[in-house]
VOMARDO-412540 format. One record per residue (C-alpha): x, y, z. Coordinates in steps of 0.001 Angstrom, whole numbers, plus 524288, in hexadecimal, padded with zeros to 5 digits. Each point is the difference from the previous one (the first is absolute). Example, Ala and Ser with C-alpha at 12.3 -4.5 7.8 and 13.67 -1.06 7.14 Angstrom:
residues 2
8300C7EE6C81E78 8055A80D707FD6C 
//
This chain:
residues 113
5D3268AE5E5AB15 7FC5E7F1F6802CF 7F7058036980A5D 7F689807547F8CD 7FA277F4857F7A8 7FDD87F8B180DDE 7F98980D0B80520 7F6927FFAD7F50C 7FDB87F04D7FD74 7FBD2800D080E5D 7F72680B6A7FF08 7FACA7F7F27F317 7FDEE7F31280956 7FA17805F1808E0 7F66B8082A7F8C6 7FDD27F2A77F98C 7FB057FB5680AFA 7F9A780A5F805E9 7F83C7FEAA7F2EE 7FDA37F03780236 7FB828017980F92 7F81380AD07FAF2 7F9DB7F7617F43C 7FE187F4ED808B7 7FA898075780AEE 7F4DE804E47F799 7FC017F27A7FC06 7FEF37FD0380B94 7F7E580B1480573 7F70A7FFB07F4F7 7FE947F01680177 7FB528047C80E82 7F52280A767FB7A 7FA407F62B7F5A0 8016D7F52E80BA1 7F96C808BC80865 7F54A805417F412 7FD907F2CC7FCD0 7FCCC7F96080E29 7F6C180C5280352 7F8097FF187F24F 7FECE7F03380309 7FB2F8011D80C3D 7F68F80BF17FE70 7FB437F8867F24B 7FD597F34380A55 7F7298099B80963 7FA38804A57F440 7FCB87F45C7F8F2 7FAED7F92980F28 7F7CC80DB08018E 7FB677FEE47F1A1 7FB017F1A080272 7F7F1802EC80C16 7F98280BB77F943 7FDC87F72F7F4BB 7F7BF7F76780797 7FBA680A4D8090B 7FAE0807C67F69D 7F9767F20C7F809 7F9127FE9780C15 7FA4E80D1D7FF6C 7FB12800557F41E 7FA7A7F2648026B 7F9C48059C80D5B 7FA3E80BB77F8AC 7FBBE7F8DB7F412 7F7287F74A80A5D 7FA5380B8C80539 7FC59806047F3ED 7FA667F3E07F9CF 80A5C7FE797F57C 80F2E7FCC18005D 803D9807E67F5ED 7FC3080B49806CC 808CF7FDFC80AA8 80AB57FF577F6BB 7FC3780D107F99D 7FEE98079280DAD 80E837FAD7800FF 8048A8036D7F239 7FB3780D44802DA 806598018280BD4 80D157FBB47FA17 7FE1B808997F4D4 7FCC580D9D80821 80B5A7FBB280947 809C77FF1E7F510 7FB5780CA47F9B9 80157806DE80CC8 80DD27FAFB80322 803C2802D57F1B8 7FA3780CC57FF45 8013F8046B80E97 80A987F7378080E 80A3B7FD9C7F337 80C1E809818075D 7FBC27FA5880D8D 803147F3CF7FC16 80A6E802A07F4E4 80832808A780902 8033C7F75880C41 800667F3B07F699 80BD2808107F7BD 807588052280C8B 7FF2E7F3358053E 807DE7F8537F3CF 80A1E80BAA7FFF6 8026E8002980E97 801FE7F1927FF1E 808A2801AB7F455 8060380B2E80714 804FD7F6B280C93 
//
């Protein structure tokens, strides 16, 4: 009768850690996704923020450039605001799933790895 206790303290250690490898193995994998999350979103926010400066300045010297041509600077800067505002209202009201879709399947796929 001995050997039943042994039969069952086993089964007990080795469920124990079954349940341990398993525990640790998920830290691990989900220390890899937000590794992996983490160094995309860094370097897509340094594109963005390099793009974001040249179109800053870009678009200063186009409103500068029309603003001579029309005789006043403001102007230029107007003709720019304008443009900014009709593109935004077209990507809200038009483009919003083009660009909410492939953003959203991007972060789960790389969650999903």
């Amino acid at each position: 009768m001995e050997a039943q206790p042994n039969i069952f303290e086993t089964l007990f250690d080795k469920a124990e850690t079954f349940g341990k490898t398993t525990y640790e193995l998920s830290k691990l994998k989900a220390l890899e996704t937000t590794t992996v999350v983490a160094t995309s979103v860094v370097a897509r926010i340094s594109v963005i923020l390099m793009v974001s400066m040249f179109l800053l300045v870009f678009n200063i010297g186009v409103a500068l450039f029309l603003g001579e041509l029309l005789g006043k600077f403001y102007y230029g800067f107007f003709i720019v605001a304008a443009f900014y505002l009709v593109a935004g209202l077209v990507l809200h009201f038009f483009l919003h799933k083009w660009i909410e879709k492939p953003l959203s399947n991007l972060i789960i796929s790389q969650a999903l790895k």
